[in-house]
C-alpha positions in Angstrom: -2.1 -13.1 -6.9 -3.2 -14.3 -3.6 -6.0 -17.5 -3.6 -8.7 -17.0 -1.4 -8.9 -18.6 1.8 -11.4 -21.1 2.8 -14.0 -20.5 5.5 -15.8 -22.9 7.2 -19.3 -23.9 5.5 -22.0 -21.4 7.2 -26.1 -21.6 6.3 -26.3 -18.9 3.0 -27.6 -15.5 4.6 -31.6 -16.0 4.0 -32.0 -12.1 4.6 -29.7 -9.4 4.4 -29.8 -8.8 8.1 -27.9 -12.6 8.3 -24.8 -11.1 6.4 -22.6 -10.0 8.6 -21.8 -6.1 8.7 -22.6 -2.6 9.6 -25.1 -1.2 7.8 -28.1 0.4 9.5 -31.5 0.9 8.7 -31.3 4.5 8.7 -28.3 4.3 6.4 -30.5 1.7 4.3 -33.1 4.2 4.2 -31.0 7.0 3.0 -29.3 5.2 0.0 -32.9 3.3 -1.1 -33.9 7.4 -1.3 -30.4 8.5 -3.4 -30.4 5.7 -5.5 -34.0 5.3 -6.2 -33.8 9.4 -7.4 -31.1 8.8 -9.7 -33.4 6.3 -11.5 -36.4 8.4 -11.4 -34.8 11.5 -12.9 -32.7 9.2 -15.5 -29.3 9.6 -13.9 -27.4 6.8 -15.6 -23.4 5.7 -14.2 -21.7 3.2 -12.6 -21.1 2.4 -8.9 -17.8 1.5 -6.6 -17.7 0.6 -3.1 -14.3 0.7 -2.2 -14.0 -1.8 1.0 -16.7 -4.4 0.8 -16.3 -6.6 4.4 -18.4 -9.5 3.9 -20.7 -7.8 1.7 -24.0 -6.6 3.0 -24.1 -2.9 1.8 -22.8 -4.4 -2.2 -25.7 -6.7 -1.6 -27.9 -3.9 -1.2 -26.7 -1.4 -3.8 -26.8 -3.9 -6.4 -30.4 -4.0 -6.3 -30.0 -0.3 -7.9 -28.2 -1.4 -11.0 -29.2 -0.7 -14.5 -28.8 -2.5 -17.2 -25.5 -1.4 -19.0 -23.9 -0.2 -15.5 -21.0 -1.8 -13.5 -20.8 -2.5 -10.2 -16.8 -2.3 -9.2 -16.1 -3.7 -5.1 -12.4 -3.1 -4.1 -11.1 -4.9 -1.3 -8.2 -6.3 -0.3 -9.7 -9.6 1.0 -6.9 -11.9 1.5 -4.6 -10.1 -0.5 -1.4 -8.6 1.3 -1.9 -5.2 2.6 0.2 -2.3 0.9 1.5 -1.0 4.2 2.2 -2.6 7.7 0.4 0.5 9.1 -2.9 -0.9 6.9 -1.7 -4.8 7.8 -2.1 -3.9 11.6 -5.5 -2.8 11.2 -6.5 -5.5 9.2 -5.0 -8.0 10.8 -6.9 -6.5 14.4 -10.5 -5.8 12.5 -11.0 -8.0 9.8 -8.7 -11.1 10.5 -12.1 -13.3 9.4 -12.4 -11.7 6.1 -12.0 -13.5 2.6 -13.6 -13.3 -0.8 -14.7 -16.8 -0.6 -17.0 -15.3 2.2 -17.6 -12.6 0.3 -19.0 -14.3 -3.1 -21.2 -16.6 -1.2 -23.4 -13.6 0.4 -23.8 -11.9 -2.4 -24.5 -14.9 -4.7 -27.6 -15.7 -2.3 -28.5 -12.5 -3.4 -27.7 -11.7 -7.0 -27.2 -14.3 -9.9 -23.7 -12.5 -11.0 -21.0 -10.9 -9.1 -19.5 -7.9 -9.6 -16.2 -6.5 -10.7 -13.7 -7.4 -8.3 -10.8 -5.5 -7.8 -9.1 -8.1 -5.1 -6.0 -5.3 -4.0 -5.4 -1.7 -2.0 -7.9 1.1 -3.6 -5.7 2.9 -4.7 -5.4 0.6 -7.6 -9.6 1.6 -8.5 -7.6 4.4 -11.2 -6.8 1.2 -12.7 -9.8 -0.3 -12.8 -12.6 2.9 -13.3 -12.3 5.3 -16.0 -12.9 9.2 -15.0 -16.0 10.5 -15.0 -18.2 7.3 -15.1 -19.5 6.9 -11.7 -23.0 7.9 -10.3 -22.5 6.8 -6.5 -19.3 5.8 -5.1 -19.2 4.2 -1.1 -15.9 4.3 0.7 -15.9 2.1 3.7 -12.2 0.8 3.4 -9.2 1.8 5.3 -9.3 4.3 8.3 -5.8 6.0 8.0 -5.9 9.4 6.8 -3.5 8.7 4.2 -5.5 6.2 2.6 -8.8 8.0 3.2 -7.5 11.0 1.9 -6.3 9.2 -1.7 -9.9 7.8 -1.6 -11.4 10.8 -2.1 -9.0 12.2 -5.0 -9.5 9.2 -6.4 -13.3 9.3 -5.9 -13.1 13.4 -7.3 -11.7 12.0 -10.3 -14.3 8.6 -11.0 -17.2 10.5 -10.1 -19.6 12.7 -12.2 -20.4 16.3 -11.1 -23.9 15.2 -9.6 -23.0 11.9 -9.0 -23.3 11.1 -4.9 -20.1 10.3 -2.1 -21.0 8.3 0.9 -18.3 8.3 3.4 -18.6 5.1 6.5 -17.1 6.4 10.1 -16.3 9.9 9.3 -17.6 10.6 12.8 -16.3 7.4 14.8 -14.3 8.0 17.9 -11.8 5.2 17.4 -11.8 6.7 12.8 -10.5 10.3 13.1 -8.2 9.6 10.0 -11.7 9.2 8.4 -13.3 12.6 10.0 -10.0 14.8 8.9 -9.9 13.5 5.1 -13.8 13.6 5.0 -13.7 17.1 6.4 -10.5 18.3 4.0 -12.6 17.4 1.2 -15.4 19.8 2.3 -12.8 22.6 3.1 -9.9 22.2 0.4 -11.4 19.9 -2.8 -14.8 21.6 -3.3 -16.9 18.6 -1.8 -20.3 19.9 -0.5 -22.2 17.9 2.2 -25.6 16.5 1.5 -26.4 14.6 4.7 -25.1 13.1 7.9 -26.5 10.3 9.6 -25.3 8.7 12.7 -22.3 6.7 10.6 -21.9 8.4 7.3 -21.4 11.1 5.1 -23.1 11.6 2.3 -22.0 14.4 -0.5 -22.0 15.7 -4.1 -19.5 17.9 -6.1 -22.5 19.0 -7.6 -25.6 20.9 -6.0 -26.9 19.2 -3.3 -29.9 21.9 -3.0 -32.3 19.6 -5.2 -31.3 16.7 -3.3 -31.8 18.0 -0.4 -35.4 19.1 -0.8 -36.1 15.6 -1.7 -34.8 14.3 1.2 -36.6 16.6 3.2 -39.9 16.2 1.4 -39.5 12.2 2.0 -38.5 12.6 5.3 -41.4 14.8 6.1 -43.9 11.8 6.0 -41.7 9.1 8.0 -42.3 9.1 12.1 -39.4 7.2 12.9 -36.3 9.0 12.3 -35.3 12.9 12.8 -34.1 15.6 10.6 -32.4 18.6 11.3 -30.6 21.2 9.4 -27.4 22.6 10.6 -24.4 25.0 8.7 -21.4 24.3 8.1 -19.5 27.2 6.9 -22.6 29.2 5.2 -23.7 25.6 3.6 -26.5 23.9 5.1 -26.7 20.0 5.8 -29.6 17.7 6.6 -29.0 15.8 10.0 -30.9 12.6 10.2 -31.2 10.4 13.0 -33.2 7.7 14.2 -34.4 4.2 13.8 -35.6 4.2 10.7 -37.4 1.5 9.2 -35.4 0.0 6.3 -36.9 -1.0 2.9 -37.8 -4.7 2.1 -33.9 -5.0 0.6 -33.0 -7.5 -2.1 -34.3 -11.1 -1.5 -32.0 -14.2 -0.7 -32.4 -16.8 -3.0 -32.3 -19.3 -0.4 -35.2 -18.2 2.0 -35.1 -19.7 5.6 -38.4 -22.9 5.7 -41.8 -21.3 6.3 -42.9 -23.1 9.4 -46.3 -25.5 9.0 -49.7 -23.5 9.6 -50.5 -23.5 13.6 -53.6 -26.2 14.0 -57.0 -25.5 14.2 -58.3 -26.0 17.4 -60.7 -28.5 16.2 -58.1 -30.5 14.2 -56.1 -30.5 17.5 -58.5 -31.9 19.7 -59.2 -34.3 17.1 -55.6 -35.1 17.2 -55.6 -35.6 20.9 -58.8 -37.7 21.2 -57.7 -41.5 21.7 -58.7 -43.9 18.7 -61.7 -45.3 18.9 -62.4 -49.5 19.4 -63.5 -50.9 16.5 -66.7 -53.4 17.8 -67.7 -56.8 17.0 -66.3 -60.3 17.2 -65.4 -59.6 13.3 -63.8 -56.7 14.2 -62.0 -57.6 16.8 -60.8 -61.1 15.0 -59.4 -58.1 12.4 -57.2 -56.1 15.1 -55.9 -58.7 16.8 -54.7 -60.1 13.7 -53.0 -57.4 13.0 -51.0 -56.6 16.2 -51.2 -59.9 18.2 -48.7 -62.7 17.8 -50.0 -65.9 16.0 -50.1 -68.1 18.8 -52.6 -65.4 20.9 -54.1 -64.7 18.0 -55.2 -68.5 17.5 -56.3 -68.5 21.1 -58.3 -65.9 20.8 -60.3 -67.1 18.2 -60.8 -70.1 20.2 -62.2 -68.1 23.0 -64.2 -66.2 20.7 -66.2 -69.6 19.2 -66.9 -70.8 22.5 -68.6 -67.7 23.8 
C-alpha cells in the first residue's frame, strides 16, 4: 500500500471556501435541500463520494450524517492509478493531491474521518454492501470507461429512492462523463432529478416528489433560476444562478476576530499628547525617573536655589 506523501505545512482551512475545490454555491444549495429532505422524511442510508480531491464537498456532506450511517470517500490519492490512460489524467490534474492533504481539511472540520477507501473505485463493491446507500457523489475519473463502471456500481449500492449526483456531466473538456451520465438515463433506468450548471442529480426511484420540493423551495429564493425542460417525455428541473450557499459546517480552527474599531472619543484620547505633571515635587519625581543621575542631581540643585 502506498504511504501518503507529505505536503508542505499550509494554515488549516478556517471556512470551507479555504479548502481548495469546485464546489459552488448553487451546488451547495442543492445538496443542503436533498439531504436535508432525507432527514425530514426519515430516509436513513449511508453515503459515498467516489473522488474526493482535497475534500471540500466530503466536508460538506458529512454535516448530513446520522448517527449509525457511514460515510465511505474513494480516491486514489497517491496510490498508483489502475491504467496509464487514468495516470495521464492524474498526473495532468491532480499532480498536488495526497491524503495527508486530504485528512487535514476535513479534520478542521469534523472530529473523525471517514472510511477511506485509498485505491481506483472500482474497488467501492468491496467496500459498500448493495443496497445501503442514500446519496452517492461521483466526481472521480473522466474516461467513459471508468464513469460508466461508476454508475453500475452506484445502481447496485444505492437504494431505489436513494439520490445520484454526477460532477462534469456537461464539461466541454468531460464528454466521457456526459455519455456514461446520459447511457444511464437511456439504457439502465436512471431518471433525472435536476441539472445545475456542473452536475447531475438523479434517482432510480421517482423523482416527481423531489422535484416538487425543489420547486416549492426554489419558489422563495431570488437568486438563482429554475426551469423545467423534457428529456424524452420526462421532465427535469434546470437551475441556475448564484445562489447563496448555506452557513456549511464550521472549521474548528476559526481565522482571529480582529479588535473592535475605537471609539472616536477613545481615539482622540489616544492621540492627545500626555499631559505635564506640575510642581517642583512633581517635577523632582519625572526627572527621576527618566533623567541620568548626574542631571538629575543638578537639577535639584537648580531647583533649591530658585
Amino acid at each position: 500500500m502506498s504511504t501518503a506523501t507529505a505536503v508542505p505545512s499550509e494554515p488549516r482551512p478556517s471556512r470551507l471556501d479555504d479548502v481548495k475545490g469546485w464546489f459552488p454555491g448553487l451546488d451547495q444549495v442543492l445538496f443542503d435541500w436533498l439531504l436535508s429532505r432525507q432527514a425530514r422524511l426519515g430516509e436513513r442510508g449511508d453515503v459515498v463520494e467516489m473522488g474526493a480531491f482535497m475534500g471540500k464537498s466530503a466536508i460538506f456532506t458529512a454535516a448530513y450524517l446520522r448517527k449509525g450511517e457511514r460515510f465511505t470517500v474513494c480516491d486514489l490519492f497517491d496510490a498508483p492509478a489502475p491504467d496509464e490512460d487514468n495516470a495521464a489524467e492524474t498526473r495532468k490534474s491532480y499532480s498536488t493531491l495526497t491524503r495527508v492533504a486530504f485528512e487535514r481539511n476535513y479534520l478542521s472540520f469534523h472530529d473523525e474521518l471517514p472510511h477511506v477507501v485509498q485505491g481506483p473505485t472500482s474497488e467501492i463493491p468491496d467496500h459498500v454492501a448493495p443496497a445501503t446507500c442514500r446519496f452517492v457523489h461521483v466526481d472521480a475519473s473522466h474516461l467513459y470507461v471508468h464513469v460508466a463502471g461508476d454508475m453500475e456500481n452506484t445502481r447496485r449500492i444505492v437504494v431505489p429512492e436513494g439520490i445520484v449526483v454526477l460532477d462534469d456531466f456537461r464539461s466541454e473538456h468531460t464528454p466521457g462523463v456526459a455519455a456514461a451520465t446520459w447511457e444511464a438515463v437511456f439504457t439502465r433506468g436512471l431518471r433525472p432529478i435536476a441539472l445545475s450548471t456542473q452536475k447531475f442529480y438523479g434517482t432510480w426511484g421517482d423523482p416527481g416528489p423531489i422535484q416538487e420540493d425543489l420547486l416549492e423551495l426554489a419558489a422563495g429564493r431570488d437568486d438563482l433560476h429554475v426551469s423545467v425542460p423534457e428529456i424524452a417525455g420526462s421532465r427535469v428541473l434546470r437551475f441556475s444562478g448564484r445562489a447563496k450557499p448555506p452557513t456549511g459546517p464550521r472549521s474548528r480552527f476559526p481565522a482571529p476576530v480582529p479588535p473592535p474599531a475605537p471609539t472616536p472619543a477613545a481615539a482622540a484620547a489616544a492621540a492627545a499628547p500626555a499631559a505635564l505633571p506640575s510642581g517642583h515635587s512633581s517635577v523632582r519625581r519625572l526627572a527621576k525617573e527618566i533623567l541620568p543621575p548626574v542631571l538629575t542631581r543638578a537639577l535639584r540643585r537648580r531647583l533649591r536655589r530658585g
